[in-house]
Residue, then its C-alpha position, 0 to 999 in steps of 0.5 A: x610793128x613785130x616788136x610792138x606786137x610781141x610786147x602786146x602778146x607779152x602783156x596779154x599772156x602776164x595778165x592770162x597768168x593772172x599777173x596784175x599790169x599796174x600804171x602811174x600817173x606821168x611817167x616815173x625815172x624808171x621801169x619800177x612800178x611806184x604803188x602810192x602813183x599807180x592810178x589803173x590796171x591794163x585789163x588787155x590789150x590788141x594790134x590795130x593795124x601797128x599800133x599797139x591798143x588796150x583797156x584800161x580799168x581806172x582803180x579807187x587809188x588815190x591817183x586813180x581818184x585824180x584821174x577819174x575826177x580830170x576826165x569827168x571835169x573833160x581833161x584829156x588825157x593820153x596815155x604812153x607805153x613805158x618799156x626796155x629794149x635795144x636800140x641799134x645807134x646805127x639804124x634805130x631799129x629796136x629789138x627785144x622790145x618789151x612794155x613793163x606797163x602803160x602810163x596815163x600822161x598829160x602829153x603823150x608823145x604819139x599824137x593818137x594817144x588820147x583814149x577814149x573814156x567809154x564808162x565815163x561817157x556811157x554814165x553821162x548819157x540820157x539813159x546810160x544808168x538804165x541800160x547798165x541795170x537791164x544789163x544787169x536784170x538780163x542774167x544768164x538769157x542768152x537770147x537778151x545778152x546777145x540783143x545787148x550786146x549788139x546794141x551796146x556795140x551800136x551805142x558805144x560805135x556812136x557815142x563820139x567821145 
């Protein structure tokens, strides 16, 4: 869990440096990141409990296009870290562990790692279309933003996607 979280700080400080963190569709042979597969951005990441967690922005690439259309058709798809670090043969305790980016795959090898798509799921509901314009109306009042902001946290705790 330490080195999970240091990677996660590691990730968050290149994206505060305005450092893009760029993934791929499946997970390529190596740690190089392959322009023509990369189909989103980590826009952050945090700890809960010890698994590490993030936002991902989907990217009007070619890959992030096929992405997008997998969820809308109701795929589910997972997602998984790709990173170095040092592996002790003896024990398995892993050291200098650092995540290069994180991947969208079919099958992902810890059994939790199947996002959830709040965009997605906020567009398919009754009225998702009307509260992104009043959020949009809303400006600068901060008495409405506040307001708006609790009710989409309320919304998106019961969105059950």
């Amino acid at each position: 869990m330490h080195e999970i979280s240091k990677a996660v700080n590691t990730i968050n400080q290149q994206i505060k440096e305005g450092n893009s963190v760029l993934g791929e569709v499946d997970h390529p042979d190596d740690l190089k990141i392959n322009l023509d597969r990369v189909c989103h951005s980590v826009e952050g990441m945090w700890m809960d409990g010890d698994a590490g967690c993030g936002k991902l922005k989907i990217l009007p690439t070619p890959m992030g296009e096929l992405i997008k259309t997998l969820l809308q058709s109701g795929v589910r798809l997972g997602v998984s870290s790709r990173g170095s670090g040092n592996v002790d043969d003896r024990t398995g305790h892993v050291s200098d562990f650092e995540i290069v980016t994180i991947d969208v795959v079919a099958q992902p090898s810890a059994p939790n790692a199947y996002p959830k798509a709040i965009y997605e799921g906020l567009m398919n509901m009754k009225y998702g279309h009307r509260l992104l314009e009043v959020a949009r109306e809303s400006g600068h009042n901060n008495k409405v933003q506040r307001y708006l902001k609790d009710e989409v946290k309320k919304l998106i705790r019961d969105l059950k996607i």
